[in-house]
PAZAPA-4460 file (N, C-alpha, C; in steps of 0.05 Angstrom, whole numbers, plus 32768, in hexadecimal, padded with zeros to 4 digits):
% residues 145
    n_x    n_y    n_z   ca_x   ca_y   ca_z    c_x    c_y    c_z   seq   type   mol
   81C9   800F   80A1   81B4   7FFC   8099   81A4   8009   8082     1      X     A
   81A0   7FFB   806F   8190   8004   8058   816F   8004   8060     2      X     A
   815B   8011   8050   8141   8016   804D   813B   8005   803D     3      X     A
   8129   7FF1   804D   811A   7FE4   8037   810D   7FE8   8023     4      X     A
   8107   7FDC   8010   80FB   7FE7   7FFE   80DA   7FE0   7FFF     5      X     A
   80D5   7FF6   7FF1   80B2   7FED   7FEA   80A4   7FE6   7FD7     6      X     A
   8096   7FD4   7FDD   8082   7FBF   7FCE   8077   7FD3   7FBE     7      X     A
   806A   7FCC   7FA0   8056   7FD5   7F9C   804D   7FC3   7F84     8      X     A
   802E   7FBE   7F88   8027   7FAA   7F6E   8005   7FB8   7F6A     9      X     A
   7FFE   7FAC   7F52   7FE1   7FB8   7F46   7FD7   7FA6   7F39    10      X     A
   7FBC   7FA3   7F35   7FB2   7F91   7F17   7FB1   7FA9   7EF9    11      X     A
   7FAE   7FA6   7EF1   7F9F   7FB0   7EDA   7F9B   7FCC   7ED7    12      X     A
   7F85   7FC7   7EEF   7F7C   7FEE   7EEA   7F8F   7FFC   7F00    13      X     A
   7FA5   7FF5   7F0C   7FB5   8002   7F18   7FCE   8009   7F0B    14      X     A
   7FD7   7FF9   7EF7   7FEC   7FF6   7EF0   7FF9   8011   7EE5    15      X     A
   7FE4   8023   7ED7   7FF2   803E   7ED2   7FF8   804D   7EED    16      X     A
   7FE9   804B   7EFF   7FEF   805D   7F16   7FFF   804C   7F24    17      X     A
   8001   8035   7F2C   801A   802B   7F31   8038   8037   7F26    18      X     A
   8037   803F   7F0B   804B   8042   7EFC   805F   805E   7F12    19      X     A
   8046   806D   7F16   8047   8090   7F16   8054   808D   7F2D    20      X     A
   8044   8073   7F43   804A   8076   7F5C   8062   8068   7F64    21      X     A
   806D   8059   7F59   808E   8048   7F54   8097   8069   7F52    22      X     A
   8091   8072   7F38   80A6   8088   7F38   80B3   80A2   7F4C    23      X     A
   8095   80A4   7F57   8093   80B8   7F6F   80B0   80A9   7F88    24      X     A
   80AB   808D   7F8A   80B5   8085   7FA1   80D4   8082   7F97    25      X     A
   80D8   807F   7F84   80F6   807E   7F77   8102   809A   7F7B    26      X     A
   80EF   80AB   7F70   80FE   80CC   7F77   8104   80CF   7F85    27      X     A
   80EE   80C7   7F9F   80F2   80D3   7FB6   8107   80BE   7FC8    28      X     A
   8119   80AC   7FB7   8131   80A0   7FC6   8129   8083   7FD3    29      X     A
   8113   8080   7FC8   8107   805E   7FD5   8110   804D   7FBF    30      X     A
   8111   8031   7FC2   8115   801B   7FB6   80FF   800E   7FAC    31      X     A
   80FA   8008   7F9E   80DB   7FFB   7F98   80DD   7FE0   7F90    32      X     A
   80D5   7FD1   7F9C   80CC   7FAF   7F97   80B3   7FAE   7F89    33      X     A
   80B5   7FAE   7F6A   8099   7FB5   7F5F   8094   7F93   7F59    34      X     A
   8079   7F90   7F65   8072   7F70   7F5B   8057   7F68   7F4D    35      X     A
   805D   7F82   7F39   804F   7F7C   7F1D   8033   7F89   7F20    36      X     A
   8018   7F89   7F0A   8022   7F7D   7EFB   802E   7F93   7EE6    37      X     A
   803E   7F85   7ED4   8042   7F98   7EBF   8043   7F9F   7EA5    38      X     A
   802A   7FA1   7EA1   8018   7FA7   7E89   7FF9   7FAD   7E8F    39      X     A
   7FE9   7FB6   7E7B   7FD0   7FB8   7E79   7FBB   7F9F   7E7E    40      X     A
   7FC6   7F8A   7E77   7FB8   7F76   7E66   7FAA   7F69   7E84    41      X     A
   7F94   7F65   7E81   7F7F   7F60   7E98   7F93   7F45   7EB5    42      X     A
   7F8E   7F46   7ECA   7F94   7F30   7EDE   7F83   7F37   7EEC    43      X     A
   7F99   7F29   7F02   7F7C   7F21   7F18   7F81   7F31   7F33    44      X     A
   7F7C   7F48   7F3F   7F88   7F57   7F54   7F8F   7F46   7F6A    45      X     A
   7F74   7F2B   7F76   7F89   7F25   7F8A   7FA3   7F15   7F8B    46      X     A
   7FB0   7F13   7F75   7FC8   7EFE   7F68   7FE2   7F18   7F75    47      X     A
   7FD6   7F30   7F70   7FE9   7F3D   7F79   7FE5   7F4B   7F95    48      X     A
   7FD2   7F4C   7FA3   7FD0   7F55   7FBC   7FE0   7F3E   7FD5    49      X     A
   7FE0   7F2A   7FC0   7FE4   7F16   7FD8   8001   7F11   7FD6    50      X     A
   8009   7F1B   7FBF   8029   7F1B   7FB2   8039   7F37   7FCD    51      X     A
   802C   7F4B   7FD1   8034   7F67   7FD3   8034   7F57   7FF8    52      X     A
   8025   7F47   8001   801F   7F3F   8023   802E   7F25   802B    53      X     A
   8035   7F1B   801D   8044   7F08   8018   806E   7F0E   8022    54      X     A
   806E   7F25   8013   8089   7F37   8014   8088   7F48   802B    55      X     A
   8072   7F51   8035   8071   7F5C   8057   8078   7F49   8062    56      X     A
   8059   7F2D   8069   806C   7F1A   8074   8084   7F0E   8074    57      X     A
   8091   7F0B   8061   80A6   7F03   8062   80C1   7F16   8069    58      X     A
   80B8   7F31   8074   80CB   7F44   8080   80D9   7F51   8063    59      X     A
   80D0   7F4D   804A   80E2   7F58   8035   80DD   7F73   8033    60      X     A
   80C9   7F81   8039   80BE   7F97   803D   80B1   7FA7   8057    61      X     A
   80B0   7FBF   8059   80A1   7FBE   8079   8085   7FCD   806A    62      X     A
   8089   7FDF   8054   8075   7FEC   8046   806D   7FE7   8028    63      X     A
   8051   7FE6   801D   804E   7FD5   8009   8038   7FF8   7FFD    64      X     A
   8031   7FF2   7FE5   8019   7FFF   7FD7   8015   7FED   7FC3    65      X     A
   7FF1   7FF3   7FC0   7FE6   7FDF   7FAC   7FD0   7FEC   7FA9    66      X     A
   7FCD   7FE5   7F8E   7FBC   7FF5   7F7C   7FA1   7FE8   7F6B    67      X     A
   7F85   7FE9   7F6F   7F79   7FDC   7F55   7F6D   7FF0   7F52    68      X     A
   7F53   7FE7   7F46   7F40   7FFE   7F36   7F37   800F   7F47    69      X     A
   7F2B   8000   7F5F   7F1F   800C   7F7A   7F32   8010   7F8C    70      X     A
   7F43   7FF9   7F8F   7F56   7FF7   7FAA   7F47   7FE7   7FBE    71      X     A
   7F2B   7FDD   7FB7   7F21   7FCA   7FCC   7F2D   7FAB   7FD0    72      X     A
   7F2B   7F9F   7FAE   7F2C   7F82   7FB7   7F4E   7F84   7FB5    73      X     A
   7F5E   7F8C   7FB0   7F7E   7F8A   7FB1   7F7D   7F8F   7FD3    74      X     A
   7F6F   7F9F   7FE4   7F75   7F9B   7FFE   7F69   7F8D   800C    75      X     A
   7F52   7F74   8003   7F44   7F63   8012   7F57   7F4C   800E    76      X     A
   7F6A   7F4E   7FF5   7F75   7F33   7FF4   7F90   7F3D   7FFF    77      X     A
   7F9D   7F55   8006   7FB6   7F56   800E   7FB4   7F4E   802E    78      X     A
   7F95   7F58   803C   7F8C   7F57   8058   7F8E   7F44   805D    79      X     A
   7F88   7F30   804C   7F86   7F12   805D   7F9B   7F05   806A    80      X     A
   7FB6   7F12   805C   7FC5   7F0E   806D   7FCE   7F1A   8083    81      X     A
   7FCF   7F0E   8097   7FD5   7F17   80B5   7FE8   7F29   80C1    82      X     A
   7FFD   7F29   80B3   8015   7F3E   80AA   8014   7F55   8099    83      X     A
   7FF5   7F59   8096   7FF1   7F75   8084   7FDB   7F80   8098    84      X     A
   7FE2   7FA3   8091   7FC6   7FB0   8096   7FC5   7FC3   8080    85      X     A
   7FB9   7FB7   8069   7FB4   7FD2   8055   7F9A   7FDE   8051    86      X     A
   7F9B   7FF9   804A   7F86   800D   805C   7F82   800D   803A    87      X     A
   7F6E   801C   8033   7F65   802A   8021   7F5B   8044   8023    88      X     A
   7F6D   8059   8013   7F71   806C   8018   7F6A   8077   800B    89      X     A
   7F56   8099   800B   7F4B   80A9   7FF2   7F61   80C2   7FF3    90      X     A
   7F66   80CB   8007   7F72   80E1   8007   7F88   80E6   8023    91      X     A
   7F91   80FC   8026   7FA8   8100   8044   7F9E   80FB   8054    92      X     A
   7F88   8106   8064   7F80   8100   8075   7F7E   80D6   8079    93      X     A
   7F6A   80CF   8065   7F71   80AE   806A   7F8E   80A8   8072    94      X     A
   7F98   80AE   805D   7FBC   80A0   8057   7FC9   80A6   8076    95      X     A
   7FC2   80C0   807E   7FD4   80C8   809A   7FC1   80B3   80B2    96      X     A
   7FAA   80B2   80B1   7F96   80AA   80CA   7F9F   8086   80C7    97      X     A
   7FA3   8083   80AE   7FB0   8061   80A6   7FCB   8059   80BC    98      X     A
   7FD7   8069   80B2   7FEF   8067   80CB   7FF6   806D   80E4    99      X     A
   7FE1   8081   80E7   7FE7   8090   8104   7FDB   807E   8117   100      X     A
   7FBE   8072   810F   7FAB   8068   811E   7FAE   8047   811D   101      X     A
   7FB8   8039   8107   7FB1   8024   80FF   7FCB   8015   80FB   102      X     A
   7FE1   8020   80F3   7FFD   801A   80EC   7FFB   800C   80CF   103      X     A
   7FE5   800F   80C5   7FE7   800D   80AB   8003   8002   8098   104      X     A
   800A   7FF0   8094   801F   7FE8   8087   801D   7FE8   8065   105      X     A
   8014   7FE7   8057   8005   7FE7   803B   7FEB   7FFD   8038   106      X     A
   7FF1   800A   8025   7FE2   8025   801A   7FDA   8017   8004   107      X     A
   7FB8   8011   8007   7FB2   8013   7FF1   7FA1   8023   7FE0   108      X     A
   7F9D   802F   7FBE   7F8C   803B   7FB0   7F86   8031   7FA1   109      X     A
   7F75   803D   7F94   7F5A   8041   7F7B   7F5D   8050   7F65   110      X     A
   7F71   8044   7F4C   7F74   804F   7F46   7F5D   8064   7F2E   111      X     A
   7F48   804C   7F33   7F29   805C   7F22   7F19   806D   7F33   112      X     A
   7F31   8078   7F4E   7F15   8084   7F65   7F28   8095   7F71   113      X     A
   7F42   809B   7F6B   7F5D   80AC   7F74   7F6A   80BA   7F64   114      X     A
   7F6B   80CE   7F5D   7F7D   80E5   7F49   7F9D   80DC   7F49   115      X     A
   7FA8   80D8   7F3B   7FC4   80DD   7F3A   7FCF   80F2   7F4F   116      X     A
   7FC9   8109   7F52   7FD7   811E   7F65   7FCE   8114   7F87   117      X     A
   7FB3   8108   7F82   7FAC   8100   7FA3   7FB9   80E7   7FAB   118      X     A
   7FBE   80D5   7F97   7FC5   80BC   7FA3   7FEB   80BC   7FA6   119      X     A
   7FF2   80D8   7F8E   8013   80D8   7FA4   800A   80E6   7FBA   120      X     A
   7FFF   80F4   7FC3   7FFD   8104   7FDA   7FF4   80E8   7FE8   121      X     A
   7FE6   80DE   7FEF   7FDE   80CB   7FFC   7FFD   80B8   8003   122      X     A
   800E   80AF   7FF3   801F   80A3   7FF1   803A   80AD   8007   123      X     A
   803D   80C2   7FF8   804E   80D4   800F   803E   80D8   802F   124      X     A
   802D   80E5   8032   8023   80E2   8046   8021   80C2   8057   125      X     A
   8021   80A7   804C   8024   809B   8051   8037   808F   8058   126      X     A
   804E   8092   8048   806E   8094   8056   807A   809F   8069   127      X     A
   8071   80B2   8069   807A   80C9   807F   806E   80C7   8094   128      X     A
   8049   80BC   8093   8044   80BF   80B8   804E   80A0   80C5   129      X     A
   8051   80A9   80E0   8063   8096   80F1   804B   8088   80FF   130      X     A
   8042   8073   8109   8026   806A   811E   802F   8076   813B   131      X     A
   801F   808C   8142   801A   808F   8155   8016   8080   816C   132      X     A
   8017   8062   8171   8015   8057   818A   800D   805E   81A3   133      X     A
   801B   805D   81AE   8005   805E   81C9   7FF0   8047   81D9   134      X     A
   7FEC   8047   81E3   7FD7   8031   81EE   7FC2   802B   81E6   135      X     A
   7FB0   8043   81DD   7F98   803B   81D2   7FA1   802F   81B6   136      X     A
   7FAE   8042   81A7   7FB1   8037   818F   7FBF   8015   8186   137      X     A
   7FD2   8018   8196   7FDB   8008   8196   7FD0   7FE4   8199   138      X     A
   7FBF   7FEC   81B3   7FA1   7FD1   81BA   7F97   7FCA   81A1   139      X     A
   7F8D   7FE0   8198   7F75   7FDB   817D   7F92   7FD2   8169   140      X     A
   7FA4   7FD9   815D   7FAE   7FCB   814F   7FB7   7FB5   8154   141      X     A
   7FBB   7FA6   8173   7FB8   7F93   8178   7FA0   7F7E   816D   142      X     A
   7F8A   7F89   8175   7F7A   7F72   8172   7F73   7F76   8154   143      X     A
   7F82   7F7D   813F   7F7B   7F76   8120   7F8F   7F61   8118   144      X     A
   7FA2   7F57   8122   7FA9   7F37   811B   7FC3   7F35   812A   145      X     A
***
């Protein structure tokens, strides 16, 4: 069985670190479903947060990343859908506590508030931790949708 591939989309002020972070996931042997945008030229972040939750729901993906200036409103509009939990993440510790605790499905950054070297580290770290489950954890990710 093949590895799905991963989502990844940005507005504007993501789009360069989007670029870096496609690349990281290509090296490292992932597939990338990039769904834009792609260029500089100004949009609208939640056109693509909702693009990136849309492709969870619909099972085309199991893991997504998304990127704006902050990483706030790309994850208020990817959240709304019910089939996402994207965390916003500053550094490892977030990215790992995203998945371990929360099952975090979508990683999102900032890219005006995240270094290039922290937000691949964040990235990897986010691939790699597994959700811890368990009972407690597992309740509380219950009752988020």
């Amino acid at each position: 069985m093949t590895e799905k591939p991963i989502a990844i989309a940005a507005d504007h002020a993501g789009f360069e670190l989007k670029a870096v972070l496609s690349e990281a996931l290509e090296a490292a042997g992932h597939t990338v479903l990039d769904l834009g945008t792609y260029g500089p030229e100004s949009v609208d972040y939640p056109d693509f947060g909702v693009a990136l939750a849309q492709v969870v729901e619909l099972g085309k993906v199991d893991r997504g990343v998304l990127v704006c200036g902050s990483g706030i409103g790309i994850s208020i509009a990817a959240n709304r859908n019910p089939s996402v939990r994207a965390a916003l993440c500053h550094d490892e510790t977030t990215a790992r506590l995203a998945r371990e605790h929360n099952d975090a499905n979508v990683l999102a950054l900032g890219a005006r508030t995240t270094g290039v070297d922290v937000a691949k580290a964040c990235l990897e770290i986010f691939l790699a931790t597994e959700f811890a489950g368990g009972e407690r954890h597992e309740r509380r990710v219950a009752k988020l949708g």
